[in-house]
C-alpha positions, 0 to 999 in steps of 0.5 A: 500500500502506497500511502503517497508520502510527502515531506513538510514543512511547518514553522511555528506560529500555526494555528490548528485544532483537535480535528474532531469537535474543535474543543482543542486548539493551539497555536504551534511552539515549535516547526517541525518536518514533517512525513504525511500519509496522502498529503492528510495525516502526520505519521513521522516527523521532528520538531526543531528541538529534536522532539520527534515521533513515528506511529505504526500499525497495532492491530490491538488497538482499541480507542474506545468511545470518548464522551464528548468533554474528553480531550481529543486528538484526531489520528491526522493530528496526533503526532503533529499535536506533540510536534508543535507542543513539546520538547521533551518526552517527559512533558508529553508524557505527562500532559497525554496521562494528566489529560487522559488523552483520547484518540479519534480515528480516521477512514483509510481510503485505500485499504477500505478500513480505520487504522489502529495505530501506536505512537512512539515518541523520542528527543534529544536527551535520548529519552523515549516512550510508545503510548498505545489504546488497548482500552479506550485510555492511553497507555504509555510505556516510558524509558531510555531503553524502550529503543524499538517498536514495531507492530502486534502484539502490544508493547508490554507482550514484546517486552516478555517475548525479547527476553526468550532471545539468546543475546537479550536475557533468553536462549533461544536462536535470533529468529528470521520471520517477517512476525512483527515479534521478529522483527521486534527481537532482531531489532532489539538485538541489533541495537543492544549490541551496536559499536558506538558510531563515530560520526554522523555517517557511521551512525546513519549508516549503522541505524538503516541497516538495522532497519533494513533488517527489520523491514517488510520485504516486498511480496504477496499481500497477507490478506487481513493484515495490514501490520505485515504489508511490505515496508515502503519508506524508512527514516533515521533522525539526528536529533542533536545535529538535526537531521531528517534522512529519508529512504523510499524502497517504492521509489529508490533514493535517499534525501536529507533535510538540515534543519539548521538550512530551513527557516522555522520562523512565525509567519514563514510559509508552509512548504511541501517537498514532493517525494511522490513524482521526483524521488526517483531512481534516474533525474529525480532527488537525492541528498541535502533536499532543504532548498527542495521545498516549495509553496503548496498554494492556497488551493492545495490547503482548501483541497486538503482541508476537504479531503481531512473532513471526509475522512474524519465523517466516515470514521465517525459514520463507520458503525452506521456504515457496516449497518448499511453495508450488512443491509445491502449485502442481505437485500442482495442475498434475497434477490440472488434467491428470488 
């Protein structure tokens, strides 16, 4: 599944909301950069502090169904909330758990479902948590060691299993499948036992072969699972030196973003870097792509403004929606029948 990633940029100053009733509002501290999902929703980004945050598929999740006065977040702003707010996990850890923060879903138009998502948060200091909705409330997982995330089962699960592996408390052998649980191990495994880079280079170079190792190859779809689909892009952050590196595996190339070239300043535009037609492998981008960025236009806004409020009336709708879907599917039972 191709989800037509794009890069951004958003300095401070912008005014946004919880993109579910409007309750929530807030004017951005900090600019970030910033990987989209359809040009619609933050999934992966830094802020200019060194703040940054991933989301990925967990099949557990369950967000419940928040009352009306609850604080919310829609999926498309959840990550960009903290992006624009925090500079440190701590304070996000402690403003998601004092507010109870709930999570409003989208509608995937691609694969025809609501996502069920988790959220990995990191900063400068090397400080880290994954807060993740197995019941309605946040439940966040908050240390310096929890380096790796990947997909099912949840966090506190992969904790238990890793401890079975030769290397990281257990005995048996590294395993080598595409499970999520696998990859989580091998991931673990890798960087538990990781030469202390030198350089910038050495380190991003040691950190996309781990990734590398613990990606989804390209092959035939698993029916019903989105967590196992092949992996599509991959990023690795500098968050003391501030760099953002991006790798397309659906289109071969490798940029970076220095956030030290790129202005974040109040009432500078917001700009797009388009990834989907010029990451390419012959005459498209590659390396330092901070001057790469352009102005998106007005009409762009309007038309993705659009786009974000269907999204979030079907997710809303998604109950009547199987009601309807079951009526139609039994009306055309009974005609087939006659």
């Amino acid at each position: 599944m191709d989800l037509l990633t794009n890069l951004w940029k958003f300095p401070r100053g912008i005014e946004r909301n919880d993109g579910v009733n409007g309750t929530l509002t807030w004017k951005a501290k900090y600019g970030s950069i910033v990987a989209t999902a359809f040009d619609l929703v933050a999934c992966d980004g830094m802020n200019e502090k060194g703040f940054a945050g991933h989301i990925l598929w967990l099949a557990e999740s369950d967000y419940g169904k928040p009352a009306a006065d609850d604080v919310q977040l829609s999926q498309a702003v959840w990550l960009q909330y903290y992006l624009d707010n925090f500079e440190t996990v701590a304070e996000a850890v402690e403003w998601t758990e004092s507010n109870n923060v709930k999570i409003a879903q989208l509608f995937d138009p691609t694969g025809h479902l609501v996502p069920t998502l988790h959220l990995a948060i990191n900063d400068a200091t090397g400080d880290s948590a994954i807060i993740e909705y197995t019941d309605g409330n946040p439940k966040v997982y908050h240390s310096r060691d929890y380096q790796v995330m990947t997909n099912s089962p949840t966090y506190d699960k992969q904790l238990e299993l890793v401890k079975t592996v030769d290397g990281l408390g257990g005995d048996k052998p590294l395993p080598g499948s595409t499970l999520a649980s696998d990859r989580f191990a091998r991931a673990s495994f890798y960087v538990a036992h990781q030469v202390q880079p030198k350089t910038q280079v050495n380190a991003l170079a040691a950190m996309f072969s781990i990734i590398r190792n613990a990606a989804q190859p390209f092959r035939t779809p698993e029916p019903g699972k989105p967590d196992a689909s092949q992996t599509i892009w991959q990023v690795v952050l500098d968050a003391t030196n501030l760099r953002y590196v991006f790798e397309s595996t659906t289109r071969p190339g490798m940029v970076w973003v220095d956030f030290a070239d790129v202005s974040f300043n109040e009432g500078t535009k917001v700009l797009k870097l388009d990834l989907v037609s010029k990451l390419q492998l012959e005459g498209g981008l590659a390396g330092n792509v901070s001057h790469s960025f352009h102005d998106p236009g007005e009409l762009v806004d309007d038309l993705l403004a659009a786009g974000m409020d269907a999204l979030e009336i079907v997710a809303k709708k998604q109950d009547e929606f199987k009601a309807i879907a079951k009526e139609v599917q039994s009306l055309v039972g009974k005609v087939k029948a006659a």
